[in-house]
DRENMAR-833048 format. One record per residue (C-alpha): residue in one letter; x, y, z. Coordinates in steps of 0.1 Angstrom, whole numbers, padded with zeros to 4 digits, always signed. Layout:
// residues N
AXYZ;...
END
This chain:
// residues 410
X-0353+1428+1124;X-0376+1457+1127;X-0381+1487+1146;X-0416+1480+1152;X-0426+1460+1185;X-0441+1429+1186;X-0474+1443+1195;X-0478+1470+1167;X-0468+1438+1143;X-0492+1419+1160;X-0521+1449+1153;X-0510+1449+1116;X-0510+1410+1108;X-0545+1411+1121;X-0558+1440+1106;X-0541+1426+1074;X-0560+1393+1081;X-0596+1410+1086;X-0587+1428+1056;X-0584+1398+1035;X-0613+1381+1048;X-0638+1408+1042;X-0626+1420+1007;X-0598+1404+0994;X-0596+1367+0975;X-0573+1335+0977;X-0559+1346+0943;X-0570+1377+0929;X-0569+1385+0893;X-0554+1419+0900;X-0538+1439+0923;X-0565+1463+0937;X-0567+1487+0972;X-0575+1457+0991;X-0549+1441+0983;X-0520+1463+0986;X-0532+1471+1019;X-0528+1434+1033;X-0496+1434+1012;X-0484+1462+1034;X-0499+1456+1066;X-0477+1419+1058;X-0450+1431+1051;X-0450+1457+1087;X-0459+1421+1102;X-0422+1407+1093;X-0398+1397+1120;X-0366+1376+1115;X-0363+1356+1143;X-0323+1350+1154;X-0328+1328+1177;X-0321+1297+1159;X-0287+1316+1141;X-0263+1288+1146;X-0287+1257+1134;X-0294+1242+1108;X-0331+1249+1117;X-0323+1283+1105;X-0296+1279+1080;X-0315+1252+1060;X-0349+1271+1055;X-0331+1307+1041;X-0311+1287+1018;X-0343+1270+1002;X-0359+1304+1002;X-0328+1317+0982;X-0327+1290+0960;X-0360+1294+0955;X-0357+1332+0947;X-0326+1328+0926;X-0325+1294+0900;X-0365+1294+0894;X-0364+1331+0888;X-0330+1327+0864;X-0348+1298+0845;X-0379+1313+0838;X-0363+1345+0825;X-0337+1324+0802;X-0370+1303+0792;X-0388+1336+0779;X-0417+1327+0802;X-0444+1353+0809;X-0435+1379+0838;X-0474+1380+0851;X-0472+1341+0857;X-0436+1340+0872;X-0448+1368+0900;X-0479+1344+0903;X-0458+1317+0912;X-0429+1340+0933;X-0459+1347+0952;X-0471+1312+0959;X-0430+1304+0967;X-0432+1333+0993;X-0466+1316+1014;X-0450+1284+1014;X-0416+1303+1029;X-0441+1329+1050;X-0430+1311+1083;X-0396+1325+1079;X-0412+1357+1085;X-0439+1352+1104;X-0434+1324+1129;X-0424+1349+1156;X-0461+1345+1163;X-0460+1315+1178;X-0442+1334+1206;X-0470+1361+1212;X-0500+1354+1218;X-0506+1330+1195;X-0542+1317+1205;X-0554+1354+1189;X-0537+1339+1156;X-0561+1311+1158;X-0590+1336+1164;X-0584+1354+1133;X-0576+1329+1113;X-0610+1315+1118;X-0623+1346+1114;X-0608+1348+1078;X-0628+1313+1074;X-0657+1326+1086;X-0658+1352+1067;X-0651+1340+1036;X-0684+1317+1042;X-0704+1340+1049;X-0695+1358+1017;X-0700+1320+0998;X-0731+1324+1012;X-0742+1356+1003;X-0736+1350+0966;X-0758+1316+0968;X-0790+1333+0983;X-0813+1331+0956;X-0812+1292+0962;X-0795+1287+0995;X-0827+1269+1003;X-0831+1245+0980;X-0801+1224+0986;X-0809+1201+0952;X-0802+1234+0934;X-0764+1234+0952;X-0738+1229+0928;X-0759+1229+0896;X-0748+1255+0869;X-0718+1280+0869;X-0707+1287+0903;X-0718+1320+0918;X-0689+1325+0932;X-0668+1329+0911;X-0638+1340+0933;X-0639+1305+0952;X-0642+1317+0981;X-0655+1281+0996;X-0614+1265+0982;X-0592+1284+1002;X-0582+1261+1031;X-0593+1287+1057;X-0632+1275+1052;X-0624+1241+1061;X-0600+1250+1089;X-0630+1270+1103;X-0648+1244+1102;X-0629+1216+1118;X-0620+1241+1147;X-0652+1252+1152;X-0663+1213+1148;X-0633+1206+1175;X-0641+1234+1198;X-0674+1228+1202;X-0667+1190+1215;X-0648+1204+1237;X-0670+1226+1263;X-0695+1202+1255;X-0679+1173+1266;X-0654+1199+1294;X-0682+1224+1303;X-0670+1240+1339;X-0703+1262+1343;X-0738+1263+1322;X-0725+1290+1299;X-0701+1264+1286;X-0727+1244+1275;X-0740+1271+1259;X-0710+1281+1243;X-0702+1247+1225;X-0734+1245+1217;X-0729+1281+1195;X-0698+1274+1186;X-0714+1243+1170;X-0740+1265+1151;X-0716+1284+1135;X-0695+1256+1124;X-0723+1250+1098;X-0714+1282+1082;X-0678+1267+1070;X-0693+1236+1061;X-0730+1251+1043;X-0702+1274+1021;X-0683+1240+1008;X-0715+1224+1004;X-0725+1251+0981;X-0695+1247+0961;X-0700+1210+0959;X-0663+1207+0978;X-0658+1166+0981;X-0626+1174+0996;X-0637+1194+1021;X-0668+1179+1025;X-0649+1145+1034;X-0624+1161+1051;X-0651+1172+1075;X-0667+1139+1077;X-0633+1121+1086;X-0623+1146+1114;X-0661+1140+1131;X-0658+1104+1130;X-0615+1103+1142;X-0630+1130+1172;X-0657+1102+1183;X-0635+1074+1182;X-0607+1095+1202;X-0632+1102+1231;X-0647+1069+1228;X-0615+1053+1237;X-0608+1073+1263;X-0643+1081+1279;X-0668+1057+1269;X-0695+1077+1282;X-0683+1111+1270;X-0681+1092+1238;X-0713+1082+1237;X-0727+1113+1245;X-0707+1125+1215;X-0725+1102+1191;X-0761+1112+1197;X-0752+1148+1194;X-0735+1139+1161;X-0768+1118+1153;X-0787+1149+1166;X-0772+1174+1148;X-0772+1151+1114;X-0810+1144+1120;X-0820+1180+1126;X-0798+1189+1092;X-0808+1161+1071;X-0830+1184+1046;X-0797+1198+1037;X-0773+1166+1042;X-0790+1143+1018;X-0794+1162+0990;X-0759+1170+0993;X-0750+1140+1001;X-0764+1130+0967;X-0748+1157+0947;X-0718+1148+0959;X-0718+1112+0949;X-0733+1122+0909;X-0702+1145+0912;X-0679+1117+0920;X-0701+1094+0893;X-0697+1120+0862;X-0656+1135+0869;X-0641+1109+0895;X-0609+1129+0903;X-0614+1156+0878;X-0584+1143+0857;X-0558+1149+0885;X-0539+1117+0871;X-0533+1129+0834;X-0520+1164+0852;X-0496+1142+0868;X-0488+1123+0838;X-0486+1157+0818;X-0457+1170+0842;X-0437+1142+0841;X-0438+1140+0808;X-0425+1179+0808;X-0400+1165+0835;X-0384+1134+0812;X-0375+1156+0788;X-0340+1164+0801;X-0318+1157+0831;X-0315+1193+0836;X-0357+1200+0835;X-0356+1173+0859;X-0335+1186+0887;X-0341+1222+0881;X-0377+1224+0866;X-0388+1250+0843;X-0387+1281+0860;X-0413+1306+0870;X-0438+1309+0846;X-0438+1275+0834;X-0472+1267+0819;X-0489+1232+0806;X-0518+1224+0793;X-0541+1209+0815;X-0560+1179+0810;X-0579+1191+0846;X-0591+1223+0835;X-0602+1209+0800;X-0569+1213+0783;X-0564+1248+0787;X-0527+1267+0788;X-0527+1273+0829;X-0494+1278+0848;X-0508+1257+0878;X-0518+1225+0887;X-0541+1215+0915;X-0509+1197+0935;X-0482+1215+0955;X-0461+1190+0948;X-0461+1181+0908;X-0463+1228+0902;X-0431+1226+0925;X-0415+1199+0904;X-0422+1217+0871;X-0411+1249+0885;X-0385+1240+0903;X-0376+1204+0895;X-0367+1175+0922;X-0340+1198+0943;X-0365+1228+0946;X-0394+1200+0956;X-0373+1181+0982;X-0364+1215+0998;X-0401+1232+1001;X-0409+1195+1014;X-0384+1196+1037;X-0397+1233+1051;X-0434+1220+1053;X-0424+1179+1067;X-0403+1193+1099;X-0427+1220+1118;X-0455+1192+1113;X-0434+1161+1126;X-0422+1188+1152;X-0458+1191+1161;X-0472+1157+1161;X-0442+1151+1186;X-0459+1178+1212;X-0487+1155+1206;X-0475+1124+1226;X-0449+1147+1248;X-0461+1156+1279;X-0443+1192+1283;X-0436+1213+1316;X-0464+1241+1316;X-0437+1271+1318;X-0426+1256+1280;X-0461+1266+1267;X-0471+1301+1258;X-0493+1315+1287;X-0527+1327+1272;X-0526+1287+1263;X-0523+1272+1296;X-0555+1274+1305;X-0568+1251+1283;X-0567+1214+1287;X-0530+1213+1261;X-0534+1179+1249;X-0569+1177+1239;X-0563+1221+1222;X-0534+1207+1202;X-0554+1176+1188;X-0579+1197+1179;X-0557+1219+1169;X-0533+1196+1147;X-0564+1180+1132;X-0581+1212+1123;X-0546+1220+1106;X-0539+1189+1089;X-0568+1187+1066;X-0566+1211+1046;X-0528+1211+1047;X-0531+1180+1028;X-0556+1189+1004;X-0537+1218+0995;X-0505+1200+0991;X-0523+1164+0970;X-0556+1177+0956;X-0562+1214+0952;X-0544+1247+0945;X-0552+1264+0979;X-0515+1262+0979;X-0514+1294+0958;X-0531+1316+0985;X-0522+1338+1012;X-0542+1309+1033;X-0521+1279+1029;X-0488+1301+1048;X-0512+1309+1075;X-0521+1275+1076;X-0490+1264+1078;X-0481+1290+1108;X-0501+1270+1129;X-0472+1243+1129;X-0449+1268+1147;X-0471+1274+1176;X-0472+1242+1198;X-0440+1228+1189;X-0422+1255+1212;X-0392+1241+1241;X-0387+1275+1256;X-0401+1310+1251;X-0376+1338+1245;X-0392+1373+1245;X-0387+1388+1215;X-0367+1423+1217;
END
């Protein structure tokens, strides 16, 4: 609870949001001005939400959380781990458990929590960008050398969110326009879409990069299926728009594949085999993991002591064994079934939050759900996104369509 209405909170979540996007990182080395202030402008952003009190919606999440707060932190202390890495990983607990304290925004106005986290995308390509200048036009030169950016701006799984929504959006009043300027709109909202996707190209992102590829070609069959004609019109703007950026798309195109050729999956399966090798040593490292702090050297990062790896799923078993990892799991698996249900479910309009009603609400929560999904997965199987502020704000957009009945909040 908190003294503070829902539309100061609002103000400071998105303040906090812009904040980050223009100065902050996805995982800063230290702690500097920037980002205390989106620390506090979070924290003023917290609301506990009772409305849930007497289900095991809301009893099930707060025990994971203390679990989560309690054994990891009891381990890692008793293990003699470094204090530096278990905050690190207390940290990247707390995004996974942000909902908890955040998902009261999926009862106001959510469609401005869209917005900004776009604009945190956006940002953050711009600033990719920026820092590849000197050969941002000479796309052979991509990915060649030490990367420019060397906060990785271009992983966070904002930039490719950005992108797919933009990607998503942009169908949309192309293929829905109700007056000229909608036309126009899609078409711009198209235009910057390349921004997202330019940024990962400049990183060499194969994830991303795919992920992109995938959500184009799942969007053309969708609309084919259901509107021939719309569909086809979909495919030669696609060809259009791949024609008319094909100076940049084969080159990349190219790098992409020598990337593939010369590290395949950048030694993501000795990682795995590296944890569970940590894992067999005991029943009790089993169940309960290491703790926070819990460090390994690995293979993926050229056999250096990190206390990550580039999978949700294997740093939560080492941290927090299988009971910790079945709960998180839990926390992420239900708000996304929960979602995927309001896919197929056709829901009475008053059920839906108002400022989204406008909208056509099955094909906004496809594009929506797909723009989501992406890099909710990569985060989770292939990268460690899952470490920044971004992957709880991705996973906030699971609370917003999944709604039965809106409650104002007091």
């Amino acid at each position: 609870m908190t003294l503070l209405t829902p539309s100061i909170q609002s103000y400071a979540l998105y303040i906090g949001m812009i904040i980050y996007g223009c100065f902050s990182s996805p995982t800063p080395d230290a702690v500097g001005i920037s980002e205390a202030l989106v620390a506090l402008l979070l924290f003023l952003s917290f609301r506990v939400h009772f409305r849930d009190l007497q289900t095991s919606s809301f009893y099930l999440p707060w025990a994971i959380f203390c679990y989560g707060l309690i054994i990891p932190t009891l381990l890692g202390l008793i293990n003699g781990h470094n204090l530096g890495d278990m905050i690190r990983d207390m940290i990247s607990f707390f995004y996974v458990m942000m909902p908890l304290f955040l998902g009261w925004i999926a009862f106001f106005k959510p469609q401005k929590f869209l917005k900004a986290l776009t604009g945190i995308g956006l940002l953050f390509s711009i600033r990719t960008i920026l820092s590849y200048q000197k050969i941002l036009l000479i796309p052979s030169l991509w990915g060649q050398g030490p990367p420019a950016d060397l906060l990785y701006l271009a992983n966070s799984p904002e930039v490719l969110f950005s992108a797919l929504y933009c990607i998503g959006q942009a169908g949309y009043f192309l293929l829905n326009p109700s007056s000229r300027m909608d036309r126009l709109k899609g078409l711009s909202i198209a235009l910057i879409a390349i921004l997202p996707i330019m940024a990962m190209g400049l990183m060499t992102q194969r994830a991303g990069i795919g992920a992109v590829f995938a959500y184009i070609v799942i969007g053309i069959c969708y609309v084919t299926y259901h509107n021939p004609r719309s569909g086809a019109i979909l495919i030669l703007s696609a060809l259009a728009f791949g024609l008319a950026l094909s100076p940049i798309l084969d080159p990349l195109l190219f790098l992409l594949w020598e990337k593939t050729n010369i590290v395949g999956l950048n030694a993501r399966g000795q990682e795995w085999s590296v944890v569970t090798t940590i894992l067999s040593d005991s029943w009790k490292t089993m169940l309960l993991g290491e703790g926070w702090g819990g460090r390994i050297e690995n293979p993926a990062v050229g056999g250096l002591s990190v206390n990550y790896t580039h999978s949700l799923i294997s740093s939560f078993l080492l941290k927090t064994g299988v009971i910790g990892t079945i709960g998180m799991l839990v926390t992420i698996i239900i708000p996304v079934i929960r979602t995927l249900k309001c896919i197929f479910i056709t829901e009475n309009r008053k059920t839906i939050p108002p400022d989204l009603t406008s909208i056509n609400l099955t094909h906004q929560r496809l594009i929506l759900i797909g723009a989501g999904i992406f890099p909710l997965l990569i985060s989770v199987f292939l990268y460690a996104s899952y470490k920044s502020l971004g992957f709880g704000l991705i996973l906030l957009l699971f609370f917003i369509f999944p709604i039965r009945k809106l409650e104002k909040i007091n």
